[in-house]
C-alpha positions in Angstrom: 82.8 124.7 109.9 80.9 123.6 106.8 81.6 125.6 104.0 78.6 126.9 101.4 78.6 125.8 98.0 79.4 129.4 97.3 83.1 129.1 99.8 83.9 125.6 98.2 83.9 126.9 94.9 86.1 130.0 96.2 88.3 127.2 97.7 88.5 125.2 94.6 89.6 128.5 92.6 92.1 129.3 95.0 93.2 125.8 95.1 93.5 125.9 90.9 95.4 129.1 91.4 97.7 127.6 93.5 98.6 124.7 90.8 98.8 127.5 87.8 101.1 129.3 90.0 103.3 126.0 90.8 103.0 124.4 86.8 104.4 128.1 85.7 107.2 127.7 87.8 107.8 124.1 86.8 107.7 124.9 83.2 110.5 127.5 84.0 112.5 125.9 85.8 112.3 122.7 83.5 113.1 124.6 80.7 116.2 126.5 82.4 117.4 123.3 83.5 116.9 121.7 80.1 119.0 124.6 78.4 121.5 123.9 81.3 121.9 120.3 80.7 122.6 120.8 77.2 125.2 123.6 77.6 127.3 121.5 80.0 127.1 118.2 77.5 128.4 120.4 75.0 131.4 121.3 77.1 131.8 118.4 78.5 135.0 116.8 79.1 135.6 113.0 80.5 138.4 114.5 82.0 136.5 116.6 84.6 135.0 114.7 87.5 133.6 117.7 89.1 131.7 118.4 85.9 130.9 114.7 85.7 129.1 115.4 89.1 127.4 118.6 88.4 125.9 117.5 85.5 125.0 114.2 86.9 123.1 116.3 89.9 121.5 118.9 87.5 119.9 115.7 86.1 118.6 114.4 89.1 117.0 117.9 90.0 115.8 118.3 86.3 114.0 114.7 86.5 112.5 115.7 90.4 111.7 118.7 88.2 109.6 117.0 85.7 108.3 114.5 87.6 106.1 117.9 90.0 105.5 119.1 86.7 103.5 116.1 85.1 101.8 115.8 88.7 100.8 119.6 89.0 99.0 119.3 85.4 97.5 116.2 85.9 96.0 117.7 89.2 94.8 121.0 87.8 91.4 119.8 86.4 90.9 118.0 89.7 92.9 118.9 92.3 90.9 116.7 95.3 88.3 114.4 96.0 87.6 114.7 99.4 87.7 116.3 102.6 87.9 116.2 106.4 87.3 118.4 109.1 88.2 116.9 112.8 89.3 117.6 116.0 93.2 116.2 117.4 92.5 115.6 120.8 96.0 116.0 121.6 96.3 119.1 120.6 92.8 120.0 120.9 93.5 122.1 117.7 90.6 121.9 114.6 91.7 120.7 111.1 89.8 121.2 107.2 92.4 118.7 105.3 91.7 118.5 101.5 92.3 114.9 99.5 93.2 114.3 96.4 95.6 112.1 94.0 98.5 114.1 95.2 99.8 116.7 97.3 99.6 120.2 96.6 101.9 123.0 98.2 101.2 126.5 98.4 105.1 126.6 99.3 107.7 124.6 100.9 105.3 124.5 104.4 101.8 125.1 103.8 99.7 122.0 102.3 96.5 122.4 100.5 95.7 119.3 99.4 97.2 116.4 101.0 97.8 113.1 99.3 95.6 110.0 99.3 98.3 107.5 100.6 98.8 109.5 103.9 98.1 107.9 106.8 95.7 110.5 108.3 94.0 110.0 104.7 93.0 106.9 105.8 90.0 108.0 108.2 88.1 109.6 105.1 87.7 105.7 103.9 87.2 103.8 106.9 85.8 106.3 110.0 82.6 107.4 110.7 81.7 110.8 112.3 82.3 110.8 115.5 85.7 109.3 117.8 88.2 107.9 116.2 91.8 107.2 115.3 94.5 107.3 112.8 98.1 105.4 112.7 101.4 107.9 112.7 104.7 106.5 111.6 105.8 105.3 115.0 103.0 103.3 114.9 100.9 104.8 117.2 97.0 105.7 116.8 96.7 109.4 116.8 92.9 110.0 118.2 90.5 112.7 116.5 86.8 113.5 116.8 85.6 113.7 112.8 82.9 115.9 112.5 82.9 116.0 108.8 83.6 114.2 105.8 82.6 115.6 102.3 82.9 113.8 98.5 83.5 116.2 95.7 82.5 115.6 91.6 84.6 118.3 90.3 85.6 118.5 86.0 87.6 120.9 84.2 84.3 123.4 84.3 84.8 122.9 88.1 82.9 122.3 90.5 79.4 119.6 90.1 78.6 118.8 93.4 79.8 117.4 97.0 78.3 115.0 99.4 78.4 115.1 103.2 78.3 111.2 104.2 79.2 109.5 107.2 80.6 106.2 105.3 82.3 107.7 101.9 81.2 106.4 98.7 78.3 105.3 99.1 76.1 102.4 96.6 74.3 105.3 95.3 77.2 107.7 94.8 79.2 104.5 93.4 76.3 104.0 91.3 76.8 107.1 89.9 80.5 106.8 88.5 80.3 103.5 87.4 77.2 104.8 85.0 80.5 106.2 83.4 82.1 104.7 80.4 85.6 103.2 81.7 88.2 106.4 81.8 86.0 108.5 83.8 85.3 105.5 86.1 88.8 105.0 86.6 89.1 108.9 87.4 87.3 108.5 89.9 87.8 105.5 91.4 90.2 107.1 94.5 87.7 108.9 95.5 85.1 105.9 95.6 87.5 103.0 97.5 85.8 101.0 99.8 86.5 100.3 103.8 87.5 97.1 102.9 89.4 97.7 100.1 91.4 100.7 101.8 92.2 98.1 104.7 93.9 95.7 101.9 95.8 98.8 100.6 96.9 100.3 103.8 98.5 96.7 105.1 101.9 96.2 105.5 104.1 95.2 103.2 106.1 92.7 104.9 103.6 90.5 105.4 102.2 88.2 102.4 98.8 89.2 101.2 95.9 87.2 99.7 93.0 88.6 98.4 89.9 86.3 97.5 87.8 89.0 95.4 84.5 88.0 93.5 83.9 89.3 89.5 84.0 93.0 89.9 85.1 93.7 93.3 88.1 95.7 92.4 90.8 93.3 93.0 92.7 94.9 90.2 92.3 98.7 91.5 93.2 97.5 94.4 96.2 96.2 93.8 97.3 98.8 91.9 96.5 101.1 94.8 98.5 98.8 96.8 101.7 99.4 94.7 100.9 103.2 94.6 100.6 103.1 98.4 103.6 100.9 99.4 106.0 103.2 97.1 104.4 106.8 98.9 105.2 105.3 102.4 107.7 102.7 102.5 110.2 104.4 99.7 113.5 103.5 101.3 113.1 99.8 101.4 111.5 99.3 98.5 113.0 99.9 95.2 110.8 99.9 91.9 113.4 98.0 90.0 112.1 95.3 92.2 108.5 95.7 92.7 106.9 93.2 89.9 103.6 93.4 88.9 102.6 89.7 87.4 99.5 89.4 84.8 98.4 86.5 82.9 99.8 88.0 79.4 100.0 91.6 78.0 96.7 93.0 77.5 95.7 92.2 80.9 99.1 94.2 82.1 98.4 96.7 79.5 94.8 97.0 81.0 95.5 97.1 84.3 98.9 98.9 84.8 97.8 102.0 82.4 96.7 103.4 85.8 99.9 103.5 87.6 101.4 106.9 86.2 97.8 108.7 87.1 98.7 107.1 90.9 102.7 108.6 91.3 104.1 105.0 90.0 107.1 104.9 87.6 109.6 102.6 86.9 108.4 99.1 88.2 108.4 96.0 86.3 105.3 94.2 84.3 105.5 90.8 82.9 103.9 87.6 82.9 104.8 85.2 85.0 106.5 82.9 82.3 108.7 85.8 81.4 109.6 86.6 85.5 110.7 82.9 85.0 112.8 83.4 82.1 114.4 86.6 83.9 115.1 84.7 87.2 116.4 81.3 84.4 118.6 83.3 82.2 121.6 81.6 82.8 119.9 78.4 82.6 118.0 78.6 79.1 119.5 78.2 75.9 116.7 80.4 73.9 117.8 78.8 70.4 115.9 75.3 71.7 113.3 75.9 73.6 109.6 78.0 73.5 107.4 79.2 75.8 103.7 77.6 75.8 101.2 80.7 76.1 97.7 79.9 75.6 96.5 75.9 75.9 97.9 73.3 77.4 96.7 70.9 74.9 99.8 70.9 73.0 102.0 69.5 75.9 99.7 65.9 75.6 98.7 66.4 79.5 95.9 64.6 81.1 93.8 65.9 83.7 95.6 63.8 86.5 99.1 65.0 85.4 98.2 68.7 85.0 97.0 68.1 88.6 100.1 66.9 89.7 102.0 69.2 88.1 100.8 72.0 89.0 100.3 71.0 93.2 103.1 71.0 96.0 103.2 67.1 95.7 105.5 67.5 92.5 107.5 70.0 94.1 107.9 67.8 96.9 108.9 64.7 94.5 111.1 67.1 92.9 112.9 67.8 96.0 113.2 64.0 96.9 114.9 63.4 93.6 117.1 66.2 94.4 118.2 64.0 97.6 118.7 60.9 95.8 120.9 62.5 93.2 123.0 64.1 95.9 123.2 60.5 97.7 124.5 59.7 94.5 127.3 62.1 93.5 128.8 63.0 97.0 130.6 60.6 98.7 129.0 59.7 102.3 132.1 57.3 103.6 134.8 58.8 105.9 137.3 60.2 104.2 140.9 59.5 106.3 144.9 61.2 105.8 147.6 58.4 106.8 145.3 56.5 109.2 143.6 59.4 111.2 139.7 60.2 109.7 139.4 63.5 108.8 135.8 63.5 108.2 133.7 60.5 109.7 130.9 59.2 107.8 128.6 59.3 110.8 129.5 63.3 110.6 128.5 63.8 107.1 125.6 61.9 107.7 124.8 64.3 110.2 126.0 67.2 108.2 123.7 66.3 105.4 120.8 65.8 108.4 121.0 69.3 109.8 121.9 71.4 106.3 118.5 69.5 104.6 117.7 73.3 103.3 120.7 73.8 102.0 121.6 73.3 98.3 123.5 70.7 96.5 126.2 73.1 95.9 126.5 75.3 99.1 126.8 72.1 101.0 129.6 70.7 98.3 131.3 74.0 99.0 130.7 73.6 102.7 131.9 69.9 103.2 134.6 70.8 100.9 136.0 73.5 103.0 135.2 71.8 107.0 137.5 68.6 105.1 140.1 71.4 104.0 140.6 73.2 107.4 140.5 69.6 109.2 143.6 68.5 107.0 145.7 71.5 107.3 144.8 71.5 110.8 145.9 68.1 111.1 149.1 68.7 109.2 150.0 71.5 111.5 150.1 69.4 114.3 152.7 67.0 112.8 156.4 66.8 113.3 157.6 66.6 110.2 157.8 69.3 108.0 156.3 69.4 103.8 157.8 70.6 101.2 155.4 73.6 99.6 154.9 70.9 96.3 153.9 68.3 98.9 151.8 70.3 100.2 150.1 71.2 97.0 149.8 68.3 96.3 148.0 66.9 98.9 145.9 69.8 99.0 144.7 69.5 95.3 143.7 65.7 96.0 141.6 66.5 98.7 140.1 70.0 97.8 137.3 68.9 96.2 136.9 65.6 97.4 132.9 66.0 98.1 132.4 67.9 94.7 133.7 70.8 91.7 133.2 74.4 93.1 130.9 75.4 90.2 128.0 73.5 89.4 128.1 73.1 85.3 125.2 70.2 85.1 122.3 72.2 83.4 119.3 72.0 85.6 116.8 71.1 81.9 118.9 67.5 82.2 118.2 67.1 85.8 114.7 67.8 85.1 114.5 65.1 82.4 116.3 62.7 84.7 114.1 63.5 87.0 111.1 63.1 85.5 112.5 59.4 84.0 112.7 58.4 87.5 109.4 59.1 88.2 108.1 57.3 85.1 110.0 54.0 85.9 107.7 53.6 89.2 104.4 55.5 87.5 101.5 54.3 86.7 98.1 54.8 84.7 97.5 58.4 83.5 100.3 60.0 85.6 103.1 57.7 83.8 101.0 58.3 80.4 101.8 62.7 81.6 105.4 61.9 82.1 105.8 60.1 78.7 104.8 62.8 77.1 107.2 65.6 79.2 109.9 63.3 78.7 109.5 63.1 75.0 109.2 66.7 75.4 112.0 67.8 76.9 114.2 65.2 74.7 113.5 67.2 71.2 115.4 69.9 69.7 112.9 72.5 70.3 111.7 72.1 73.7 108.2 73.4 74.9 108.1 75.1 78.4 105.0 76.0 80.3 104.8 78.0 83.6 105.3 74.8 86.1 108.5 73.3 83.7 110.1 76.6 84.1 109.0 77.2 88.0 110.1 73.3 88.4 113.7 74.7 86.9 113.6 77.5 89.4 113.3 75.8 91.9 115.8 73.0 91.0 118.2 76.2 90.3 117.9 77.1 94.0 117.8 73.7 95.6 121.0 72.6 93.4 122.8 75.0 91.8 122.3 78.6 94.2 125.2 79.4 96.9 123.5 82.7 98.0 119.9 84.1 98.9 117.8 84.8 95.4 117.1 88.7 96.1 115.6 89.7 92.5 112.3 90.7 94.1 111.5 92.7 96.8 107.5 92.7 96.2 105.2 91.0 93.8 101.8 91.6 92.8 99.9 88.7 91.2 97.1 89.2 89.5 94.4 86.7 88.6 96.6 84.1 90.7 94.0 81.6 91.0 95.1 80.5 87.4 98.4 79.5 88.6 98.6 75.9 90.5 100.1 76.3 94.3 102.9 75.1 93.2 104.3 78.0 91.1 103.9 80.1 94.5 105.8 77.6 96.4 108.8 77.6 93.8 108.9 81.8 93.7 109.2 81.4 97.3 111.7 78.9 97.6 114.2 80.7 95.5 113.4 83.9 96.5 112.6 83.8 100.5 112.8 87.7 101.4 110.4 88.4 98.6 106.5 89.4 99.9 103.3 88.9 98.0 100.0 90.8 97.0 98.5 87.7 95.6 94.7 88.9 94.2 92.5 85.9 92.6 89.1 84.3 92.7 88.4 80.8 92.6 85.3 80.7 90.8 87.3 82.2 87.8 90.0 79.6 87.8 90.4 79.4 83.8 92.7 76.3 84.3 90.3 73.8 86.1 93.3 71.2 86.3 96.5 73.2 87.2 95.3 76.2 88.5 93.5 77.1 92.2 90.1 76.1 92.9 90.7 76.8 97.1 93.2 79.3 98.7 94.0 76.7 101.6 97.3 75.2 100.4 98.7 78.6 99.7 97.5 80.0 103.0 98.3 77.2 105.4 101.4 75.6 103.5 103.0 78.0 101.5 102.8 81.2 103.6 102.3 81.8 107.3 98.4 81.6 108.2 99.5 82.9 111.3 101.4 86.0 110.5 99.7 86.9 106.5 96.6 88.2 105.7 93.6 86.5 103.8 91.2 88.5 102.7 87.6 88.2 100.7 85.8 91.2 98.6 82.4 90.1 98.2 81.0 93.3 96.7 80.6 93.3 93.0 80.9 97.0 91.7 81.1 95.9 87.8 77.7 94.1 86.7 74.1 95.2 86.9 71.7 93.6 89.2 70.7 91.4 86.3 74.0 90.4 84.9 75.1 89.6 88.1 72.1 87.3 89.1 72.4 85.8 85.9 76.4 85.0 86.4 75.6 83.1 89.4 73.0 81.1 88.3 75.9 79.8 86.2 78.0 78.7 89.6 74.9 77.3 91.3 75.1 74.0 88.5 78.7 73.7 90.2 80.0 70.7 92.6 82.5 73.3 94.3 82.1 75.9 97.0 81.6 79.3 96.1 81.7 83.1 97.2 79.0 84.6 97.6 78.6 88.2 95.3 77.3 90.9 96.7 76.4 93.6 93.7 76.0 97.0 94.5 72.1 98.3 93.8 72.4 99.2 90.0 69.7 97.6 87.8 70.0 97.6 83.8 68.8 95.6 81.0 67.8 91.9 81.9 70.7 89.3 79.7 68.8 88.9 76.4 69.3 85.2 74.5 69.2 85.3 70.8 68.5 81.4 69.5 68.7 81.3 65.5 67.7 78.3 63.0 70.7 78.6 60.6 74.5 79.1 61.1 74.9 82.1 58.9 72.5 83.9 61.4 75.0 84.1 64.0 76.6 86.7 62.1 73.8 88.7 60.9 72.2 89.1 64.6 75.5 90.0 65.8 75.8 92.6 63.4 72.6 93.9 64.4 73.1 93.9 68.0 77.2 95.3 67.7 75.2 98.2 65.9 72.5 99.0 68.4 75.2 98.9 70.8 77.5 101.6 68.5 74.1 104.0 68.0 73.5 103.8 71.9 77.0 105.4 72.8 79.0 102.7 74.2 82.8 102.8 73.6 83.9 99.1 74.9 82.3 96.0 73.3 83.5 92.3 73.5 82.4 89.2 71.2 83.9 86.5 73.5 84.3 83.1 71.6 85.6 79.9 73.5 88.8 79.5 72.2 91.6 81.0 69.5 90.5 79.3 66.3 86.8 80.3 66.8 87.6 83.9 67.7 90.0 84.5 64.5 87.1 82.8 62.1 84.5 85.2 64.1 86.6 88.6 64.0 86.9 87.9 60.1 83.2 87.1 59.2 81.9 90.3 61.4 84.6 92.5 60.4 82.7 92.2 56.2 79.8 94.3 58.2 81.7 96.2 61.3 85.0 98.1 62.5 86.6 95.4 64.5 90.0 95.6 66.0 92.4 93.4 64.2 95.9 92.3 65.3 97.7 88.8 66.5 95.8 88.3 69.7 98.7 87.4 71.6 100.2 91.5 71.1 96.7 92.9 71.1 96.1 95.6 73.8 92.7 97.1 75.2 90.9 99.3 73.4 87.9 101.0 72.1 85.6 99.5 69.6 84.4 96.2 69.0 86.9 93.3 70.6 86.4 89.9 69.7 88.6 87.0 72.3 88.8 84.3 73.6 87.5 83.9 76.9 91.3 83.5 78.7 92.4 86.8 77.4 89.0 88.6 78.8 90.3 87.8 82.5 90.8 90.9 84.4 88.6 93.2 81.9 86.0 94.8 81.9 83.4 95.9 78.7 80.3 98.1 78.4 78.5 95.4 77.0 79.5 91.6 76.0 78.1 89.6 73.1 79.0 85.3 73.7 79.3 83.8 70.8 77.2 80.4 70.2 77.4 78.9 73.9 75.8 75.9 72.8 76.1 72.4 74.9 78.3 70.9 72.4 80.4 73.2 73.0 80.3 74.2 76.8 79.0 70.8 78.4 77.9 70.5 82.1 81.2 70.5 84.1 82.8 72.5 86.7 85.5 73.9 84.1 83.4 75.0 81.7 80.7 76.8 84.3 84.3 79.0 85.5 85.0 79.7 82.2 81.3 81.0 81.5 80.8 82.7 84.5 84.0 84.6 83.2 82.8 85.5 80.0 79.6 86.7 82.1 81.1 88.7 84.5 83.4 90.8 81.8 79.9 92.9 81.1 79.4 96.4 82.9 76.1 97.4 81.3 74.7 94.8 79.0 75.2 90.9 78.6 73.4 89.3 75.4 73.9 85.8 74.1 73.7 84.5 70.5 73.5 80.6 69.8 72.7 78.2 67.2 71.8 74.8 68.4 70.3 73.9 71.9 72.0 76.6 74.8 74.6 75.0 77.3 73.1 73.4 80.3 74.9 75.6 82.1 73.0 78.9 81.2 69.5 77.2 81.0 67.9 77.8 84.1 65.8 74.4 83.7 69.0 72.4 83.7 69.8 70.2 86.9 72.5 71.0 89.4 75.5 68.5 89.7 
């Protein structure tokens, strides 16, 4: 039955009712609970185990407690979304099911709103009117005819409007939201997920995921959703002490994970991926003489050939070669003999080392050890004579560790120095010129560490030093991956071979031209299983208007690389406006102008994106004479209101009302592949309005008249 405006607005009041009545009760009870806990910690006594438990349950409850409470008042001023009506055709019995951020419950049995991550919830993003099916937790597709499926815009006056549609969300309902500034958009945003971004969210967690998503295609939201989905359905196996959520440094984590409390998420961990290698190194890095490279890699000397290297799976694989000849070289391979009978052949360790390749240095030191062990005291079993218990001992403590110490104590930042001098002796050109300098590197006091160095220790940690299984990480979430060579994928995996992935990128926005990704078919097809993982590619763009989007990929087109193509979503704004100015001093003065038009018009996020650092900091200091600009060392800044001014590498992954690039002029951004990624970024970063200020001729890359490599 479809209800009347006039019955969805009683629904809605009931519904709000129903939530006043269940946040009054919260309130009590957390309050009574509160006033409980603090009675028994004054009578405590260390003493009393049964106390000990009491209290230790009374938290637990007082936690679940608070935990309904914060979701019962954050679903009061919108307690659903959306809503389906269908028939089961097992049951032949008819069902109105409301949707929203979370459950709501009238009491312990009777739902009224029904949460977004459950599986029936699934047919309001991806089914049409009409047959259809569902999965239940067995696995099994549970059939239903849909005959309705409704979109609600409800605020805390109530209720706006609702839309009967056969595919939800629509381009002009979409349309519609994103004409939002950024918090409402993000309010909305469950209720406006895609068919193909609900099938990315819904897919199982123990497979690896890759997601190839153009500018704006919600890679981010997605992921997140993704997190929020895999803790609602798969709770018992995994834990959110080891669920990670990776970004590329800590206003893009700021940025993106301010969402997870609004989607039931608590408790996981947010780093960047140099700090997830520090956590998994600890025991392996003296922080009194080393640092942690953030922004360029300039300052490690590399060449565009070495970062190459570095950052592919031929270095890992070199690294894994050295690992064999240094094992050739510290474990005896003869046969080792008692009295004249051989204990241990060398045609057997041979073969021991043949069939064990996976194993690492240590576990098949410990191993070799111990087969040599029982063989000898096997062996002295059998003969007639009997030893004396020092004999024995003795005999045993030559041979015990004949193939190798039981703990490994050579650090793994001396190994990776010998190993790259190894590599230098038979290098040539600009590689040999790349290890030069990471040898000089890692031979000073201070040494400086960038992502591959430290996922090059990792992995040396778990090829060498590692007797056990890594199991740090159940899940990780990757965001903006394409930054990050193969290679740091390969090492994550290596040391941590349970883990699973949600790796979410696009090539065309590979910031790091030389180390990072610029295809997805190493990772697919060597790393994980192309067989058994999923690649995906979101090609709608749901960020830019018609004009900034068409304007972004004229950008691409003057690249020698493939590219995917962007679908944008039918919203048409301002066409990208190019300031040119005779003199310098200009810059500023236009930029002031156009900062203030965009103040007076209303919008609340606005970027000045300069190329690097060192221009941004000289930028945000000549407009801030004139404007409110957000200050702060950019490497703590977070997302905010106001006037931004960044570099383009800490833009990745945001998202402004309008964007203002700073002097793009050919000097500065010459025709090459890099530089057109690293435009197309600063590009894509605008939701409403794009303008570009320059003094001197305009990059090649953003005049239309230039020629296409």
């Amino acid at each position: 039955m479809k209800y009347t405006r006039e019955e969805e607005e009683k629904y809605l009041s009931e519904c709000k009712d129903i939530i006043r009545t269940n946040i009054a009760r919260f309130e009590f009870d957390d309050i009574s609970m509160s006033s409980e806990i603090k009675e028994m910690f004054d009578h405590f006594h260390d003493d009393n185990p049964e106390m000990y438990t009491q209290l230790a349950n009374l938290t637990t409850m007082h936690d679940m407690v608070a935990k309904a409470l914060r979701k019962s008042r954050r679903a009061f001023t919108k307690p659903y979304f959306g809503r389906i009506d269908y028939l089961d055709r097992e049951t032949a019995k008819k069902d109105s099911l409301y949707i929203g951020k979370q459950s709501v419950m009238k009491n312990n049995t009777t739902l009224v709103v029904i949460d977004w991550r459950a599986p029936v919830s699934t047919v309001y993003y991806e089914s049409q009117l009409g047959e259809c099916s569902y999965a239940i937790p067995e696995g099994k597709q549970r059939p239903i005819d849909l005959t309705l499926k409704r979109t609600y815009e409800i605020d805390e006056k109530g209720l706006i409007d609702y839309y009967d549609t056969d595919v939800v969300a629509n381009d002009e309902l979409l349309t519609k939201y994103l004409a939002k500034n950024k918090e409402q958009v993000l309010s909305e945003i469950i209720a406006t997920i895609q068919k193909e971004q609900n099938d990315i969210i819904r897919k199982t967690p123990f497979h690896n995921v890759i997601v190839q998503g153009v500018a704006g295609s919600g890679k981010t939201t997605v992921a997140m959703h993704r997190i929020s989905y895999i803790m609602y359905n798969y709770s018992e196996r995994f834990r959110p002490s080891e669920f990670y959520v990776i970004g590329s440094n800590k206003m893009l984590l700021t940025y993106i994970t301010g969402v997870l409390p609004d989607l039931d998420v608590d408790a996981i961990n947010q780093m960047t991926l140099d700090h997830f290698f520090e956590l998994l190194l600890t025991d392996e890095l003296d922080k009194k003489k080393y640092r942690i490279l953030k922004n360029t890699r300039e300052e490690m000397g590399e060449n565009k050939a070495f970062s190459e290297y570095k950052g592919s799976l031929s270095w890992l694989n070199d690294l894994e070669a050295y690992v064999r000849i240094m094992e050739h070289a510290i474990i005896p391979s003869e046969s080792v003999s008692f009295d004249e009978e051989v204990l241990y052949s060398a045609h057997e360790f041979k073969e021991f080392m043949k069939n064990n390749r996976s194993w690492s240095t240590q576990e098949k030191i410990d191993s070799l050890n111990q087969r040599l062990m029982n063989r000898l005291k096997n062996y002295l079993s059998m003969k007639e004579r009997e030893y004396e218990k020092e004999e024995l001992r003795l005999i045993y403590k030559k041979y015990q560790n004949r193939y190798g110490a039981k703990k490994w104590n050579v650090p793994m930042q001396k190994i990776y120095l010998d190993f790259a001098l190894h590599k230098y002796e038979k290098a040539e050109g600009t590689i040999r010129s790349g290890l030069e300098h990471l040898i000089s590197n890692l031979q000073k006091k201070e040494t400086v560490l960038d992502v591959y160095d430290l996922a090059s220790l990792l992995f040396l940690k778990r090829k060498v030093k590692e007797t056990a299984i890594m199991e740090d990480a159940d899940h990780i979430v990757v965001d903006e991956a394409q930054d990050y060579g193969v290679m740091v994928f390969a090492a994550i995996k290596t040391a941590i071979p349970k883990c699973t992935f949600t790796i979410m990128g696009d090539v065309s926005q590979n910031i790091n031209y030389d180390s990072g990704m610029n295809d997805w078919e190493s990772l697919r097809k060597t790393v994980f299983d192309e067989e058994q993982d999923y690649f995906g590619i979101l090609a709608k763009s749901y960020r830019n208007t018609i004009e900034i989007s068409d304007y972004a990929g004229k950008v691409l087109k003057h690249c020698s690389f493939e590219t995917y193509k962007t679908e944008p979503i039918i919203r048409h704004g301002r066409e990208v406006e190019i300031i040119h100015v005779n003199r310098e001093d200009e810059l500023v003065t236009e930029s002031v102008k156009v900062l203030s038009q965009w103040e007076n018009a209303g919008f609340d996020t606005m970027a000045v994106i300069c190329r690097d650092t060192k221009e941004c900091e000289a930028v945000r200091k000549q407009l801030g004479r004139y404007l409110k600009v957000n200050e702060g060392d950019l490497a703590e800044t977070v997302f905010s209101k106001g006037i931004m001014v960044l570099p383009i590498h800490l833009t990745k992954g945001l998202e402004f009302d309008t964007v203002l690039l700073w002097n793009p002029e050919s000097g500065v951004y010459p025709v090459t592949d890099a530089n057109a990624k690293l435009l197309y970024v600063a590009a894509t970063r605008a939701l409403h309005e794009l303008t570009l200020i320059c003094h001197g001729k305009l990059s090649g890359l953003l005049d239309e008249k230039q020629k296409e490599l």
